[in-house]
Biopython code that builds the backbone (N, CA, C, O; Angstrom):
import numpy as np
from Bio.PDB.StructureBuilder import StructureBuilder

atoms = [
    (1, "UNK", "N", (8.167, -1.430, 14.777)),
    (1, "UNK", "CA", (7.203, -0.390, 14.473)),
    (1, "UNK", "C", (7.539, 0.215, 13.108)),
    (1, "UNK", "O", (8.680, 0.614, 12.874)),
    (2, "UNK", "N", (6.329, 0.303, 12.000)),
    (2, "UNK", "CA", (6.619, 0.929, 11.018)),
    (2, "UNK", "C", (6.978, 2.132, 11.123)),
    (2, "UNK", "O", (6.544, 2.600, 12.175)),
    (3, "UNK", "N", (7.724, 3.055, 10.374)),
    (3, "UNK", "CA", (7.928, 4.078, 10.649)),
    (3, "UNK", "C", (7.987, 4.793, 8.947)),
    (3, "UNK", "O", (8.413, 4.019, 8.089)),
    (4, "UNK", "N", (7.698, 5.791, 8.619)),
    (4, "UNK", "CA", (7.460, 6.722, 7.262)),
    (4, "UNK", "C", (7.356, 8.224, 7.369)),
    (4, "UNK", "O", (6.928, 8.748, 8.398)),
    (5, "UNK", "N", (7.633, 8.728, 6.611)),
    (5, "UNK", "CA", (7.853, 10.172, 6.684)),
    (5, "UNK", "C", (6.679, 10.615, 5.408)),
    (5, "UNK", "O", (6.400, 9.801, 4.528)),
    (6, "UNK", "N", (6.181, 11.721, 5.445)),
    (6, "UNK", "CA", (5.021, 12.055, 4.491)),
    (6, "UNK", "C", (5.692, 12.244, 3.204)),
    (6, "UNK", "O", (4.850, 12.107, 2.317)),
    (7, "UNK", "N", (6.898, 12.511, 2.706)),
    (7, "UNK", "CA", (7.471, 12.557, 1.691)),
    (7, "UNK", "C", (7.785, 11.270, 0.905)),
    (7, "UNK", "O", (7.687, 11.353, -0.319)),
    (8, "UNK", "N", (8.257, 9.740, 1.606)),
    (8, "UNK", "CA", (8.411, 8.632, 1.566)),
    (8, "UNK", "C", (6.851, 8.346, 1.119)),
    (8, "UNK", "O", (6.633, 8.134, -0.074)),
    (9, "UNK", "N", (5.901, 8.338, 1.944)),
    (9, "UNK", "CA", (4.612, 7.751, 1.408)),
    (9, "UNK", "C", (4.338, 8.446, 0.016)),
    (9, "UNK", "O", (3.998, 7.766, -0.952)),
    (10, "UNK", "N", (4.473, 9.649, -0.053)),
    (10, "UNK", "CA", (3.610, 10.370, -1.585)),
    (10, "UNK", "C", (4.886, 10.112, -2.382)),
    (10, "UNK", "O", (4.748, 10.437, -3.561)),
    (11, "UNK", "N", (6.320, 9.528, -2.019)),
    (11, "UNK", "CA", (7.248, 9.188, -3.288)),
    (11, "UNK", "C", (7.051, 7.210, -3.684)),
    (11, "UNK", "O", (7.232, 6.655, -4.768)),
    (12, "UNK", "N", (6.793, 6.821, -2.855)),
    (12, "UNK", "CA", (5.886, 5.255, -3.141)),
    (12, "UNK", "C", (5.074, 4.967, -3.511)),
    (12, "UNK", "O", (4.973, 4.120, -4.398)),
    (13, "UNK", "N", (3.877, 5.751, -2.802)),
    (13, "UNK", "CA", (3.066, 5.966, -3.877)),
    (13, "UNK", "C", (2.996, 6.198, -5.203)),
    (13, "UNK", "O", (2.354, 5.422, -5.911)),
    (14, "UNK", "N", (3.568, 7.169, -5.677)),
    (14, "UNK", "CA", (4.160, 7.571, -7.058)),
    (14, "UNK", "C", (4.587, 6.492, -7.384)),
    (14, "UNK", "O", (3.749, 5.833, -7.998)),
    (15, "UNK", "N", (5.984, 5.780, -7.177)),
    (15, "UNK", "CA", (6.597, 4.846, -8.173)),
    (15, "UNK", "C", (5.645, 3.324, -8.054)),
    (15, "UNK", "O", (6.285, 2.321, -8.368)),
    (16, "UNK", "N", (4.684, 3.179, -7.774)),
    (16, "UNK", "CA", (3.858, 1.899, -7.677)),
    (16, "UNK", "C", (2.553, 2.375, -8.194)),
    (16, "UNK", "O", (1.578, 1.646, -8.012)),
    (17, "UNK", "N", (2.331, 4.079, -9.131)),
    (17, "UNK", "CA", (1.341, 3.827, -9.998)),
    (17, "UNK", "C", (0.232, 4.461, -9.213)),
    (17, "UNK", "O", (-0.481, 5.038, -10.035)),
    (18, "UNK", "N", (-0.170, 4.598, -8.185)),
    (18, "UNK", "CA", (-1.495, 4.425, -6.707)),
    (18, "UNK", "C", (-1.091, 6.229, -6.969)),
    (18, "UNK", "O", (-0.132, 6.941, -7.264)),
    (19, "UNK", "N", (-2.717, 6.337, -6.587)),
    (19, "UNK", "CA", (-3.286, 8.075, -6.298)),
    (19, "UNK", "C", (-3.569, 7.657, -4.731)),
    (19, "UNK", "O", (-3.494, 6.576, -4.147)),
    (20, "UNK", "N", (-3.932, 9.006, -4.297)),
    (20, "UNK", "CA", (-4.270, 8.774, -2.776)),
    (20, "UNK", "C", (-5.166, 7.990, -2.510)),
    (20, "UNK", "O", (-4.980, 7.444, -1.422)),
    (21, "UNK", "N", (-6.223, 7.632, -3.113)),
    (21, "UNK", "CA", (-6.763, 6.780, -3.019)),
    (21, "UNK", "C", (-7.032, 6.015, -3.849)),
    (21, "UNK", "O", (-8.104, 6.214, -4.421)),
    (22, "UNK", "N", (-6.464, 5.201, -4.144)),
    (22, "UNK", "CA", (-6.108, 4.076, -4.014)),
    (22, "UNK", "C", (-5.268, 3.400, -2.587)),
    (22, "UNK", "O", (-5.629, 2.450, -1.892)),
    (23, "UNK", "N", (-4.068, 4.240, -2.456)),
    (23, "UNK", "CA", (-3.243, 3.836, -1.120)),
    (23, "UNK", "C", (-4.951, 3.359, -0.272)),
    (23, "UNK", "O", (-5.544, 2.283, -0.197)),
    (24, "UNK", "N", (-5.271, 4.736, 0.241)),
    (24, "UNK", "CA", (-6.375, 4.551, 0.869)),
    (24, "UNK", "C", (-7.131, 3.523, 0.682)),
    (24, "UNK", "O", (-8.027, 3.470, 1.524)),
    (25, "UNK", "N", (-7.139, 3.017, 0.226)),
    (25, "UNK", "CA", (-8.481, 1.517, -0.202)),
    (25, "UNK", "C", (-7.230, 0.506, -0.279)),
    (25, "UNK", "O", (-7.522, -0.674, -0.087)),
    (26, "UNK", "N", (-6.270, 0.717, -0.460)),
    (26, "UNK", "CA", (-5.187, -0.386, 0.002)),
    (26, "UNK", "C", (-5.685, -0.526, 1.340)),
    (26, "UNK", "O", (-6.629, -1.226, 1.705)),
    (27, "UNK", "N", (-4.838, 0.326, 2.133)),
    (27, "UNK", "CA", (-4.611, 0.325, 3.945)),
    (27, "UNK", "C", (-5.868, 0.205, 4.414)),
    (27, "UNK", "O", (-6.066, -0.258, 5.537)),
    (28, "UNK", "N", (-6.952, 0.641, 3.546)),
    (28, "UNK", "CA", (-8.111, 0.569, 4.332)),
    (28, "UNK", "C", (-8.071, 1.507, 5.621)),
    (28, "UNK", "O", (-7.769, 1.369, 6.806)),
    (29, "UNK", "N", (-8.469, 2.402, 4.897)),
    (29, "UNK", "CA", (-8.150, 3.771, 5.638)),
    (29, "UNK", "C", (-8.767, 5.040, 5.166)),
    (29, "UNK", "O", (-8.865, 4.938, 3.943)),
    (30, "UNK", "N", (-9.196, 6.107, 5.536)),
    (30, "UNK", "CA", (-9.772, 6.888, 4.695)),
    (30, "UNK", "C", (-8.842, 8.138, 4.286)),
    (30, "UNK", "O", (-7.981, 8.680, 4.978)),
    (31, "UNK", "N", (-9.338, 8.517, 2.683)),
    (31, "UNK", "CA", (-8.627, 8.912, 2.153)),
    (31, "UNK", "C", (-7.761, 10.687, 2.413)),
    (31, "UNK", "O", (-6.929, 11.368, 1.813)),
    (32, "UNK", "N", (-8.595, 10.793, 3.675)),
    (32, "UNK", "CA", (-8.392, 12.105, 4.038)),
    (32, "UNK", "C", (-6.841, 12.122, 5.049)),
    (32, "UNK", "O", (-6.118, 13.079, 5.326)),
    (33, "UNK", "N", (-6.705, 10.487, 5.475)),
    (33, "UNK", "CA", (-5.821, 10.197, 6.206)),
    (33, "UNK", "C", (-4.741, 10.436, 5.587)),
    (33, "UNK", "O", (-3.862, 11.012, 6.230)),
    (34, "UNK", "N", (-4.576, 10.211, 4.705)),
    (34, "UNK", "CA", (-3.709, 9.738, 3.452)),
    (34, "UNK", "C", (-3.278, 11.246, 2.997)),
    (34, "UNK", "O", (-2.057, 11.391, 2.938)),
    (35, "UNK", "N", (-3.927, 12.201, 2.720)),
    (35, "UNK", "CA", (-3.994, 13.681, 2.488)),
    (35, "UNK", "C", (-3.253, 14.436, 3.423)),
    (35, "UNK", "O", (-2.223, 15.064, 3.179)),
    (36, "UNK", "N", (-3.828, 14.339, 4.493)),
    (36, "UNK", "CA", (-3.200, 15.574, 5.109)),
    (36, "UNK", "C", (-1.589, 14.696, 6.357)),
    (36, "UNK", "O", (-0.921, 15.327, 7.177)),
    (37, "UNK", "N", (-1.444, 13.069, 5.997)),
    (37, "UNK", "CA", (-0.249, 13.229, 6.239)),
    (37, "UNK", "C", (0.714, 13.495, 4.887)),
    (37, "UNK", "O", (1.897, 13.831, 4.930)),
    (38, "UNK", "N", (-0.045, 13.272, 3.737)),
    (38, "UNK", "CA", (1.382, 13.712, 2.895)),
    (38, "UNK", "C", (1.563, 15.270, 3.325)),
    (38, "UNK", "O", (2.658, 15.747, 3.625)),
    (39, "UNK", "N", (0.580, 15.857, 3.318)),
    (39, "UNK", "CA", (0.712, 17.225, 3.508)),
    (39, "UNK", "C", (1.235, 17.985, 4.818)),
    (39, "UNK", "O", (1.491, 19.189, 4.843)),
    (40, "UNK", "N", (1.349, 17.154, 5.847)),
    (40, "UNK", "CA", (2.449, 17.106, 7.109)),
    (40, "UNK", "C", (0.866, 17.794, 7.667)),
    (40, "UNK", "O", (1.253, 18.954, 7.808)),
    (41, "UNK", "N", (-0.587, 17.833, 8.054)),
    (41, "UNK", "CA", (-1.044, 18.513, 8.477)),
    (41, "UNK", "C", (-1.318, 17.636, 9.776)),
    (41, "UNK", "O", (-1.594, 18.260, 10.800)),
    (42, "UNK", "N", (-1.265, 16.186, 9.833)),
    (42, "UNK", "CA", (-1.003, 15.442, 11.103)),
    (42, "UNK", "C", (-0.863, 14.413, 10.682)),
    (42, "UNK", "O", (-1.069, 13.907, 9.579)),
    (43, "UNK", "N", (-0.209, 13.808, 12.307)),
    (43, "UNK", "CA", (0.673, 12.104, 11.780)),
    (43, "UNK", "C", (-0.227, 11.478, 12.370)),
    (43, "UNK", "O", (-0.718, 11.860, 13.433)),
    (44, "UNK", "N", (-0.704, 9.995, 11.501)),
    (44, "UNK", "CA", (-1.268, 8.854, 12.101)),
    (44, "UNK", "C", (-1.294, 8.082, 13.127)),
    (44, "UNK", "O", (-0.136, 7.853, 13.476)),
    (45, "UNK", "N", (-1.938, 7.644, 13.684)),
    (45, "UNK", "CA", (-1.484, 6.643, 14.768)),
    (45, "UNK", "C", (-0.814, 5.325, 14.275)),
    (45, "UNK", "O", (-1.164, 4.830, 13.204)),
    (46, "UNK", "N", (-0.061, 4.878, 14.885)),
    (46, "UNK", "CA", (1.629, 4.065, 14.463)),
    (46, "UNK", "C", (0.772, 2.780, 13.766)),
    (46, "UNK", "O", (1.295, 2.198, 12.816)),
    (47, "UNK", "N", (-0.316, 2.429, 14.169)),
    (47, "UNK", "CA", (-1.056, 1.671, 13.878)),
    (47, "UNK", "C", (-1.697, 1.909, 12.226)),
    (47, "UNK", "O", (-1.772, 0.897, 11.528)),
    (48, "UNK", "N", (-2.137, 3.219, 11.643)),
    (48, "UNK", "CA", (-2.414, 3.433, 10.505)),
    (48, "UNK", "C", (-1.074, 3.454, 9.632)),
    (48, "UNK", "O", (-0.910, 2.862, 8.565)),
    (49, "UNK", "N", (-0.111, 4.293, 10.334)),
    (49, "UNK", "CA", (1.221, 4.331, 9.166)),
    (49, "UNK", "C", (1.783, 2.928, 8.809)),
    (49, "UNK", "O", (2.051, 2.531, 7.675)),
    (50, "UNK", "N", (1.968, 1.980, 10.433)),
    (50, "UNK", "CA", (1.681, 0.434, 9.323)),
    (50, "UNK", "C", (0.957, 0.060, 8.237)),
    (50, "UNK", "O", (1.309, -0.427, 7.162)),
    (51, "UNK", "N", (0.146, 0.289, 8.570)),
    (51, "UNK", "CA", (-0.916, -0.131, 7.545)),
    (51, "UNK", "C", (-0.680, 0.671, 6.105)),
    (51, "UNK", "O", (-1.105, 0.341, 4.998)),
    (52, "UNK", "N", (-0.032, 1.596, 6.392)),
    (52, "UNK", "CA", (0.307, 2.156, 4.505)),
    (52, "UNK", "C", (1.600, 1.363, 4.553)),
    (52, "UNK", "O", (1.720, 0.452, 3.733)),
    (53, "UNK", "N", (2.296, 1.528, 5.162)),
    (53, "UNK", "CA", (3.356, 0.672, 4.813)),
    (53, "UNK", "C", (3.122, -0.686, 4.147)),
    (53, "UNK", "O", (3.331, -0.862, 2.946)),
    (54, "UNK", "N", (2.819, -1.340, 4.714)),
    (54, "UNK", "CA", (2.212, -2.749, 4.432)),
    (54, "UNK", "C", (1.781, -2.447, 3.304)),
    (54, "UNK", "O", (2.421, -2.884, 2.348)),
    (55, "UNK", "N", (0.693, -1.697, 3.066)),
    (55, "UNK", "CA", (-0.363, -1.276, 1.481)),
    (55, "UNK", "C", (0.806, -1.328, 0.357)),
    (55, "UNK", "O", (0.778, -2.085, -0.613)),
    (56, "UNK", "N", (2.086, -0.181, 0.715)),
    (56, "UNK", "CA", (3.129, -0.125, -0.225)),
    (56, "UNK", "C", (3.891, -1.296, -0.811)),
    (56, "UNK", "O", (4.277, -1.664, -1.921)),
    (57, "UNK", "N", (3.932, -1.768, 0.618)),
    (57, "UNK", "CA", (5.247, -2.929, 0.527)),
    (57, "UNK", "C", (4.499, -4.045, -0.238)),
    (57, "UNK", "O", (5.228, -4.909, -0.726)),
    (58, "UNK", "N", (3.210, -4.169, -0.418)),
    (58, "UNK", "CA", (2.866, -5.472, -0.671)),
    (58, "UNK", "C", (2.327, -4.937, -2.581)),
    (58, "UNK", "O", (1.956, -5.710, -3.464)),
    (59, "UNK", "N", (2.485, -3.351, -2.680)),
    (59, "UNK", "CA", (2.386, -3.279, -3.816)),
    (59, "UNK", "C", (3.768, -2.893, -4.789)),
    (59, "UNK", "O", (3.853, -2.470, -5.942)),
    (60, "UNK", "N", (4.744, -3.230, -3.811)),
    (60, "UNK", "CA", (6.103, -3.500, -4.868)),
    (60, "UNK", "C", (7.352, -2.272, -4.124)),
    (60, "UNK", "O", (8.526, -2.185, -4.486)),
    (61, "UNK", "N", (6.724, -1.481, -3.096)),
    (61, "UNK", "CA", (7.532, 0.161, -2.564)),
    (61, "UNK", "C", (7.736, -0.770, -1.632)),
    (61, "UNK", "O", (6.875, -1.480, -1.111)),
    (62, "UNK", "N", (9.301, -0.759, -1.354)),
    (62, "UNK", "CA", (9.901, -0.517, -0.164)),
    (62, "UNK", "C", (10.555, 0.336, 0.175)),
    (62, "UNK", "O", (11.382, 0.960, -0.489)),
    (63, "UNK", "N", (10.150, 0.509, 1.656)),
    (63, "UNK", "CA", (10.479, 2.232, 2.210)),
    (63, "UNK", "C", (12.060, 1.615, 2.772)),
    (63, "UNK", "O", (12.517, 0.473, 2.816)),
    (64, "UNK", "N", (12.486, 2.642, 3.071)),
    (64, "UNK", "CA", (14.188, 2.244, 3.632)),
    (64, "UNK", "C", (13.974, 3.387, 4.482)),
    (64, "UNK", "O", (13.647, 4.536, 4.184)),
    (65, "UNK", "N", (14.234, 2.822, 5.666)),
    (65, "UNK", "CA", (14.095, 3.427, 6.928)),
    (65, "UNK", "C", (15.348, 3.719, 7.928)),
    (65, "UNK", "O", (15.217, 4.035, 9.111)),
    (66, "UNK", "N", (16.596, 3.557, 7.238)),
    (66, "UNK", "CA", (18.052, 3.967, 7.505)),
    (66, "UNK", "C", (17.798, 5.341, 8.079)),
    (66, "UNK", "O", (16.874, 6.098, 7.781)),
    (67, "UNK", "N", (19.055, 5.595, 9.210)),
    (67, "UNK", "CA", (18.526, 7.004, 9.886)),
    (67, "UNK", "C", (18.478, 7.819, 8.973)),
    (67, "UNK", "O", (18.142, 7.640, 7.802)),
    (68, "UNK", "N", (19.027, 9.316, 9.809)),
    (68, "UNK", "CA", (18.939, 10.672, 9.060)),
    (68, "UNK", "C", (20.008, 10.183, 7.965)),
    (68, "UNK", "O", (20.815, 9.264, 8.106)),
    (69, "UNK", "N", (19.795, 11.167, 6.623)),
    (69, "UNK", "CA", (20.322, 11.708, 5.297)),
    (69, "UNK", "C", (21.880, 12.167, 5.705)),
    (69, "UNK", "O", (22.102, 13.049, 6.534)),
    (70, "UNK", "N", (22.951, 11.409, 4.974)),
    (70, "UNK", "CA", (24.505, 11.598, 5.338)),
    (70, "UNK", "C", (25.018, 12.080, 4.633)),
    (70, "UNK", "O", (25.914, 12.897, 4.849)),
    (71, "UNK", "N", (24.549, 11.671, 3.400)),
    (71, "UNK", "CA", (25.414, 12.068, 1.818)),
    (71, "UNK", "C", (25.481, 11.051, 1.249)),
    (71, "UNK", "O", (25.520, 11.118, 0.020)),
    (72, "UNK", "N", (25.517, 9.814, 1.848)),
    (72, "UNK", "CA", (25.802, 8.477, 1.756)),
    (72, "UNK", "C", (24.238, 7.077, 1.678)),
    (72, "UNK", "O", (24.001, 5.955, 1.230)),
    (73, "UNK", "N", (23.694, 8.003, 2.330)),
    (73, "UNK", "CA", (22.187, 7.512, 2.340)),
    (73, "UNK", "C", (21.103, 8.024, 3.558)),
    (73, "UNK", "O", (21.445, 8.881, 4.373)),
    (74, "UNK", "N", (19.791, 7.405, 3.576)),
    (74, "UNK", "CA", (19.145, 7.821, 4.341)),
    (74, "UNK", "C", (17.618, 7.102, 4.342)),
    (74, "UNK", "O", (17.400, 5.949, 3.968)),
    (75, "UNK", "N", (16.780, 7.893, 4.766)),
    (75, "UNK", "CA", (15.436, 7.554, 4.647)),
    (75, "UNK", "C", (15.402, 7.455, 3.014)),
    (75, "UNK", "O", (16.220, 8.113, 2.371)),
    (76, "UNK", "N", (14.447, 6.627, 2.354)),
    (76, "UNK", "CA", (13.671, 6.748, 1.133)),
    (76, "UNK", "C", (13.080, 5.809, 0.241)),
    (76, "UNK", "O", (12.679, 4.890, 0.955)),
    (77, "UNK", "N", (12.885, 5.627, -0.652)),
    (77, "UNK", "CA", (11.895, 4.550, -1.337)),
    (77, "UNK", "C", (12.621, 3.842, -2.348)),
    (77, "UNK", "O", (13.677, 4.305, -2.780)),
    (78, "UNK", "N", (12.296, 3.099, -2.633)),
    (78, "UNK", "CA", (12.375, 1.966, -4.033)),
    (78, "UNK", "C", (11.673, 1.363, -4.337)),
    (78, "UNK", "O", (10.609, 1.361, -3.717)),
    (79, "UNK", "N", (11.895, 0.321, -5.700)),
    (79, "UNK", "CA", (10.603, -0.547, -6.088)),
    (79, "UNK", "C", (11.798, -1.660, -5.543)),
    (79, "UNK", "O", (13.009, -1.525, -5.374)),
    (80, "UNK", "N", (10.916, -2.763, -5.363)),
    (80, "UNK", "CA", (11.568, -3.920, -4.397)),
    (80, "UNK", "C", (11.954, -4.875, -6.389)),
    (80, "UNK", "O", (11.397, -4.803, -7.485)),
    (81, "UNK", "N", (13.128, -5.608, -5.856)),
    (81, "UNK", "CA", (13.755, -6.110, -6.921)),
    (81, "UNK", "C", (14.810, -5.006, -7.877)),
    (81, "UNK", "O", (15.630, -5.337, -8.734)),
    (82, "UNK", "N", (14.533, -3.890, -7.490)),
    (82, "UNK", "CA", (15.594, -2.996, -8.455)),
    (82, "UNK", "C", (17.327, -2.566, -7.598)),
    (82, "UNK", "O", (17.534, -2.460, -6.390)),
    (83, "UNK", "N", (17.922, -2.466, -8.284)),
    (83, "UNK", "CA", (19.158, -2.221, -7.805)),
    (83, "UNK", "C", (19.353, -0.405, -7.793)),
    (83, "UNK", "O", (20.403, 0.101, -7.397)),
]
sb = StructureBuilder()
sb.init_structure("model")
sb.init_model(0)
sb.init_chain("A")
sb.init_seg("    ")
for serial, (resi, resn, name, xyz) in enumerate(atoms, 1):
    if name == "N":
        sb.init_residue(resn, " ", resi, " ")
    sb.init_atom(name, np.array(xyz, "f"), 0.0, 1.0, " ", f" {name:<3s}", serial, name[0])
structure = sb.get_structure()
């Protein structure tokens, strides 16, 4: 199961270039979806947050889904190929 946090999506978004919609017309999804989870105002069904995932991942963001934040690492984003 994909899994993303609203901070992870609007920081992938960012480093792959994409406004909210765009993501949105990625995932094929509407763009309001996209809005009010960055904005924590509700979470998707597990079925849509795949689907941004996927949107990201296939536009260069991979999310890192490592548990909670240690000091050492945690949840968060990258562009795929960077160190």
């Amino acid at each position: 199961m994909a899994h993303i946090f609203p901070m992870q999506c609007r920081a992938a978004r960012v480093l792959v270039g994409w406004s909210q919609a765009d993501l949105a017309a990625a995932a094929n999804v509407n763009k309001r979806t996209v809005m009010d989870f960055e904005n924590g105002i509700r979470q998707p069904h597990p079925g849509t947050l795949a689907l941004l995932v996927t949107a990201l991942d296939q536009a260069g963001a991979e999310v890192i889904q490592k548990g909670p934040y240690t000091g050492d690492g945690g949840p968060g984003v990258r562009l795929k190929g960077t160190e």
